[in-house]
N, C-alpha and C positions, 0 to 999 in steps of 0.2 A: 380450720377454725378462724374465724373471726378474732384479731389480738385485741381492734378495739373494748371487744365485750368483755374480755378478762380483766379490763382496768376499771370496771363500771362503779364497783361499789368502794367507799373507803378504804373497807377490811383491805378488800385485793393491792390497792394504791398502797396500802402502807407495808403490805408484806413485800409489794415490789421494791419500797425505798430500802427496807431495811435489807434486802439481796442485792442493793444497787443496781437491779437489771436495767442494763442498756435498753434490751427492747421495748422497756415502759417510754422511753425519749419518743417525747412527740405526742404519746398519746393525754399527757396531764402535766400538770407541776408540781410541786405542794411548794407551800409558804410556810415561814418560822414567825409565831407571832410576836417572838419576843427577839429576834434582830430586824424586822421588816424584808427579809431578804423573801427570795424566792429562786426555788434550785429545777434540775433536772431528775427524776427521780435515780440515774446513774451517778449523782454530787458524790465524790467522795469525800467530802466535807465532813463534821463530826455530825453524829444522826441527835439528832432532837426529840424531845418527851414528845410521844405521840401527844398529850393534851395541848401541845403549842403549834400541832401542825395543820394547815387547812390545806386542804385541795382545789384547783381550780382547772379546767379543762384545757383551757390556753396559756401562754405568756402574757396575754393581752389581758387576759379577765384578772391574772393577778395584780397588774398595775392598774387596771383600771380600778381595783378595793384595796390600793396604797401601797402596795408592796414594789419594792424595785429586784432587779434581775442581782445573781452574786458573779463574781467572776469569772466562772467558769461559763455560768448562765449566758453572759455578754458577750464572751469567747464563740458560745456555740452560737449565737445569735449571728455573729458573724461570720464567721466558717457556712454558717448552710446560707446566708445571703449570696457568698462568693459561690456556692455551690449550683445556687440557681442562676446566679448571672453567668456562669458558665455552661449552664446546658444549652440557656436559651443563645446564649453567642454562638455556640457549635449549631443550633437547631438556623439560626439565621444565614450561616456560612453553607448548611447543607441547601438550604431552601435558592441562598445566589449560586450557589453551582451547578444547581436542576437545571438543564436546557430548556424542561416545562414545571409549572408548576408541582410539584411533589404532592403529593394526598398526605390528608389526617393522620391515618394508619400508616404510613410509610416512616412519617416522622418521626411521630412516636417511638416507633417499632426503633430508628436509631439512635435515639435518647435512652431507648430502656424505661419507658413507663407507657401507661394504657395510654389510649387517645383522649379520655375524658382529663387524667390528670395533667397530660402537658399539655393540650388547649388551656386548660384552668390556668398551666403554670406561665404561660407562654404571653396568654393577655393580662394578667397580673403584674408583671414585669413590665411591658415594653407598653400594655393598655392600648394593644393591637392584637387581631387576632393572625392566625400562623396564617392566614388565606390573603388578611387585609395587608401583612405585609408584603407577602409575595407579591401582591397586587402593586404595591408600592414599589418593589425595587425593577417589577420589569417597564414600572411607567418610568425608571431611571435610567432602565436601560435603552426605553426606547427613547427617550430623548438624544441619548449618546451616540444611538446608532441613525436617527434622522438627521441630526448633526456631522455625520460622517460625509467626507466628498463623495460625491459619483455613488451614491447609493439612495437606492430607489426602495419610494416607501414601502414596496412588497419584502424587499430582504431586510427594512427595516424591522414590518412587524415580525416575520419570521425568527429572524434575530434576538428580537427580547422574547419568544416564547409562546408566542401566540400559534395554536394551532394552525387557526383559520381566518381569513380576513373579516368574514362576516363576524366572528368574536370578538373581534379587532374594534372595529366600527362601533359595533355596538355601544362599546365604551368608552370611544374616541374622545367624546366631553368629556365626561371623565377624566381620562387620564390625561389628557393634554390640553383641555379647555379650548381647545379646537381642532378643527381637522388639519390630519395630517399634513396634507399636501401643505397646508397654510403655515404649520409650524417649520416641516422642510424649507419652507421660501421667507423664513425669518417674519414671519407674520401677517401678511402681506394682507393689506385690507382689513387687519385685525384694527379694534380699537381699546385697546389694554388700559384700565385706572387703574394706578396704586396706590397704597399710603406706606408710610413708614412709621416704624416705632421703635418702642425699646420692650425688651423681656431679658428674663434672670440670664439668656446665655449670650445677648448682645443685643444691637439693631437685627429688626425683620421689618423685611419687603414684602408685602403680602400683594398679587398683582392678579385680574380678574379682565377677564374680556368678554364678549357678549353672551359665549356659550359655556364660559365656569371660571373656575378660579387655573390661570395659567402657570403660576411659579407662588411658590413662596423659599425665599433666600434669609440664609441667615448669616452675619458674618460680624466683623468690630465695628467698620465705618460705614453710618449708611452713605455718604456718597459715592463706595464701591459697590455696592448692592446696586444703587439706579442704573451706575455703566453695567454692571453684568444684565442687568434685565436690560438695556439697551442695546446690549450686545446680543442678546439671545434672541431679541425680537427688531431687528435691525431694521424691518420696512412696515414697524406695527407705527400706529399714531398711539404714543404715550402721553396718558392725563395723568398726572401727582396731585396728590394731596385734596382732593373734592371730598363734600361732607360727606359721601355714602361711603364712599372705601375708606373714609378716618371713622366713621362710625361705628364699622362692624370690626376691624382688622383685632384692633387691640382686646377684644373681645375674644379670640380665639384661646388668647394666653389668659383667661378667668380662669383654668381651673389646674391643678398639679397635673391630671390625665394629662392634657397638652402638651404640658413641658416636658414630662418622660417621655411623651411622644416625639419631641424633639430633640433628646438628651439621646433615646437609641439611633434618629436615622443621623445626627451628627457623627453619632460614633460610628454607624455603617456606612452611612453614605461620603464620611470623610468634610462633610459643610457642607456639600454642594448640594444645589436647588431639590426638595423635593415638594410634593404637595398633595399624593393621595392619602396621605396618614391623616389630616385634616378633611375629608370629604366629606362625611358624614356630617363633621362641625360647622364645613363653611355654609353647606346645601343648607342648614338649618336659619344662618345668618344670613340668608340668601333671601330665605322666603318670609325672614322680618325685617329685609329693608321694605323700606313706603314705596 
């Protein structure tokens, strides 16, 4: 049976508060009209005159019609936050240890829920999908392993994951904002603009060469950012500060998506450079410069 339909109607709602059934949590709330509060239908609180009680489908729909959460409410509000920031940091830990990309169903299946609800839970959180960040962490790794001495860019792509070279390729702009061979030789005939800025987690270097966007760095001081992009791109010709890359950069950080975007790969990636989390963003601010 479906649990949700057994909550549908009032009646049902309120014979569950008043058994305090647990398994009613999650699927409703009710509110007390005469303390403003708003509980779980398990509150072991004192039960209130059914004439005072409303019901509301979510936590959100009760404050959205002026009710605030009770403590216990705020409690569980918190506990299932930490509970979801916990599967998805385990789902991101399984996803860097895959030698290749992990499938949908695999995931899930080791999180313990279908594929539809930790996709849902997965880009909800981090505001990436399970796919867009694996794509993300082997463009991290493949920069670490093109970086690497005396290794050739075949055991590079191999290395982060990539099946096949022609895979590889494919999305060589993409992930590196130029071809490999060119990022192995520190840039070499590259011609990189950046601009610098600020956003809520410090200075960002947002850096772009002919064929995409090649780094974006985040860190305290931008004049460590420029050496690290000059250090990454050692024989690239660097342009700072021109009105089309000051144009679009600060642009990326318009919206909270962005910055949980960058609030997980800091905590994954440790600061260090990354820049496919934003593709979708930059390609967009791409095709509105003049």
């Amino acid at each position: 049976m479906n649990t949700t339909t057994v909550y549908e109607t009032e009646d049902a709602r309120w014979v569950a508060v008043q058994a305090r059934d647990a398994a009613a949590d999650g699927h409703f709330v009710y509110a007390v009209r005469t303390t403003g509060v708003y509980c779980q239908p398990s509150s072991t609180a004192r039960l209130p005159k059914r004439q005072n009680v409303e019901f509301f489908d979510s936590a959100e729909a009760a404050v959205a019609a002026g009710y605030r959460p009770s403590r216990r409410a705020r409690g569980d509000q918190t506990s299932a936050a930490v509970e979801r920031a916990a599967l998805v940091a385990r789902a991101c830990r399984l996803i860097e240890e895959s030698e290749t990309p992990p499938q949908l169903d695999d995931l899930a299946a080791e999180i313990g829920m279908s594929p539809f609800h930790f996709h849902r839970l997965f880009k909800a959180e981090t505001g990436l999908t399970p796919k867009a960040y694996s794509s993300a962490y082997r463009a991290r790794k493949l920069r670490e392993e093109l970086s690497a001495p005396n290794a050739s860019v075949t055991h590079a792509i191999y290395g982060a994951g990539f099946n096949s070279n022609s895979r590889f390729y494919e999305a060589s702009d993409q992930l590196l904002g130029m071809r490999a061979r060119d990022y192995r030789a520190g840039g070499a005939g590259a011609v990189i603009r950046f601009a610098v800025g600020q956003c809520t987690l410090g200075a960002i270097l947002v850096a772009q060469s002919q064929r995409g966007i090649c780094a974006i760095l985040l860190g305290d001081d931008p004049d460590l950012l420029v050496r690290d992009l000059q250090d990454q791109f050692p024989k690239a010709q660097l342009i700072g500060g021109d009105d089309g890359s000051n144009s679009w950069s600060p642009r990326l950080w318009a919206s909270s998506k962005h910055r949980r975007l960058a609030c997980i790969c800091r905590w994954t990636f440790r600061a260090r450079p990354f820049r496919n989390e934003f593709g979708g963003c930059c390609a967009r601010f791409r095709r509105a410069r003049p």
